[in-house]
Structures are given as C-alpha cells and as structure tokens.
C-alpha positions as CSV (number, residue, x, y, z in Angstrom):
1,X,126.5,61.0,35.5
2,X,129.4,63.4,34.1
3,X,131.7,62.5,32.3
4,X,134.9,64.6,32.2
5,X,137.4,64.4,29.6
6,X,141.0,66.3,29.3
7,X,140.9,68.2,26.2
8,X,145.2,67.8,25.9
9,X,145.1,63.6,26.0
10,X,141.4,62.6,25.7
11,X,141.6,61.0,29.4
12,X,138.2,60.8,31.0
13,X,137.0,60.1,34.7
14,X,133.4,59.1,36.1
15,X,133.2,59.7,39.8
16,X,130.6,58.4,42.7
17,X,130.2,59.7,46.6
18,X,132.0,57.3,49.0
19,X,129.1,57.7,51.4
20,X,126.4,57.0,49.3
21,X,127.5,55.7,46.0
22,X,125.3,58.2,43.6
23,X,127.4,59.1,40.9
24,X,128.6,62.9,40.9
25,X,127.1,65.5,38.7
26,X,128.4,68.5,37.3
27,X,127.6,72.0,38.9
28,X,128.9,76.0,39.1
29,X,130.1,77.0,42.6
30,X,130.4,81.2,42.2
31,X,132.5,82.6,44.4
32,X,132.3,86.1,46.5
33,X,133.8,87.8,44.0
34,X,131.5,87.1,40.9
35,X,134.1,83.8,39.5
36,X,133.4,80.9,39.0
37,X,134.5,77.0,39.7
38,X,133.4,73.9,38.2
39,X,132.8,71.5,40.6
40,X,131.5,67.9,41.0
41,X,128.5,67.2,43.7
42,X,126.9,64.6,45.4
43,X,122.9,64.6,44.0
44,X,122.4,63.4,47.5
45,X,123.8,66.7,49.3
46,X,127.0,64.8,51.2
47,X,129.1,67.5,49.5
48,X,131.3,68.6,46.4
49,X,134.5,68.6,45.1
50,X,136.8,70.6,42.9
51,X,136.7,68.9,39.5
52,X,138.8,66.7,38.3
53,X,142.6,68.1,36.8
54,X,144.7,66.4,34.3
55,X,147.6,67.6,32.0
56,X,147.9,70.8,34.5
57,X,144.3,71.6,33.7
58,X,140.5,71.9,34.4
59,X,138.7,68.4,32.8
60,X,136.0,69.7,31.2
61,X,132.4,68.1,31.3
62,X,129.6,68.4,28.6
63,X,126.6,67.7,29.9
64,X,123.8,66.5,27.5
C-alpha cells in the first residue's frame, strides 16, 4: 500500500477503494501535453484519484 506523507508537517494518509476495499497504490497519470500527475489507483481497476494534498501541497509517496 502507499503511504503518503506531507513533507511541511510529516502528516501521512493510507487510502482503500470504497467498492472493493484493496488499498490504493501509487501511479503516473501523463497528460496530453507531456505533464504529469501523481495519482492514487484502485489495483482492482474501479478507478483513481488525484493524490492526496496537505499544507497546500502534493503528499508525496515513496514507494519501496
């Protein structure tokens, strides 16, 4: 599972799907025009979701 962690006041958030209960895992949505957005996604395809924000800012995720 991922583990995200605001860099500002150390806060950290583990999240599951509501339909199926897996737990999230981290993953690179890239846009049309070449950017990039960390998101958070169901390992059983029922979706994704912008990553988590705290202190006005992108939680980052290290993934082992």
């Amino acid at each position: 599972m991922a583990t995200y962690e605001c860099s500002s006041c150390g806060m950290s958030v583990n999240a599951t799907c509501g339909h199926c209960d897996a737990p999230l895992v981290n993953a690179v949505l890239t846009r049309d025009d070449g950017s990039t957005v960390q998101v958070s996604q169901c390992s059983n395809d029922h979706g994704k979701i912008k990553s988590p924000l705290c202190c006005g800012a992108d939680m980052a995720c290290s993934l082992a």
